[in-house]
C-alpha positions in Angstrom: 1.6 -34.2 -6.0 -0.3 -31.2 -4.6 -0.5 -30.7 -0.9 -2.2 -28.4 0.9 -2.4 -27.5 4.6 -5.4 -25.6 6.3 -5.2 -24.7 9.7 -6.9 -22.2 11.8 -10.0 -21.4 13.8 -12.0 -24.8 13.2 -10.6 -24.8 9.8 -7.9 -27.7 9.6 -7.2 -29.9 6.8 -4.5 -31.7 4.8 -5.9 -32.3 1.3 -3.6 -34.1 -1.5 -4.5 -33.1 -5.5 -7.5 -32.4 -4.1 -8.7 -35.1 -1.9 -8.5 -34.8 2.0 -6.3 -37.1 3.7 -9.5 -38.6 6.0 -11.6 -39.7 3.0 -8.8 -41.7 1.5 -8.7 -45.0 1.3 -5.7 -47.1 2.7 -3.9 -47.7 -0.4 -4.3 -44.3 -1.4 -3.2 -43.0 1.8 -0.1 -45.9 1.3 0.8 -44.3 -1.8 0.9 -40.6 -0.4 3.2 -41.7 2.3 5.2 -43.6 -0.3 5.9 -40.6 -2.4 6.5 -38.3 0.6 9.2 -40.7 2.1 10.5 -40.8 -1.6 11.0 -36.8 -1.5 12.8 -36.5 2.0 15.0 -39.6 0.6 16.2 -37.8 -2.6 16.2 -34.2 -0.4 18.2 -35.7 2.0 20.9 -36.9 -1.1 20.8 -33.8 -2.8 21.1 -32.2 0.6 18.1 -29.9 0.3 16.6 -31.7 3.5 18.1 -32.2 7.0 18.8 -35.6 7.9 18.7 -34.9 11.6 15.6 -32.9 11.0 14.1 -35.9 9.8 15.1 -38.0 12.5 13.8 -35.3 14.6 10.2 -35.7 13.7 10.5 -39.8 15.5 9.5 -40.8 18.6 13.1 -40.6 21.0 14.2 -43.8 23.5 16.4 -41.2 25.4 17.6 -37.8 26.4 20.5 -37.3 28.8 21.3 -33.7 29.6 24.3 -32.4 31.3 23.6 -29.8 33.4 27.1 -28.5 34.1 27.4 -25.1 32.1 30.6 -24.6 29.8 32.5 -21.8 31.7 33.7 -20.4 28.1 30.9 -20.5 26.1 27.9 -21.2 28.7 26.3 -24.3 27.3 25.1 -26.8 28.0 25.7 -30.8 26.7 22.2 -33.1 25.8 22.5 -36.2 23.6 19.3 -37.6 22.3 18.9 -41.4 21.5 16.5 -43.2 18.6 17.0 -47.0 18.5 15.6 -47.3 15.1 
């Protein structure tokens, strides 16, 4: 599967071997998503994708953030909450 990204100016497009996401049809568009979800699966397995970056592209319930600073390193403490 081919994909290809144009952005810029008024220039934006996602196109998949060849055909642009808007003029496909729902089962094609099915299928695309299908195949993508199947890639970050096996990426995430063979640990060539980031599981928490994946979970990072979903909608959050919560974010708590502490804000007391560490005195030894300086940071800072946030935990972020998905109920998936």
């Amino acid at each position: 599967m081919k994909i290809e990204i144009t952005e810029g100016c008024i220039a934006f497009a996602t196109v998949i071997d060849e055909v642009n996401v808007t003029d496909m049809s729902k089962d094609q568009y099915s299928e695309v998503v299908n195949k993508i979800l199947s890639a970050i699966k096996d990426g995430i397995m063979n640990n060539a994708v980031s599981l928490d970056s994946v979970i990072g592209c979903l909608q959050y319930d919560d974010y708590k953030h502490d804000p007391s600073v560490c005195e030894d390193c300086g940071d800072t403490v946030s935990t972020t909450t998905w109920n998936i």
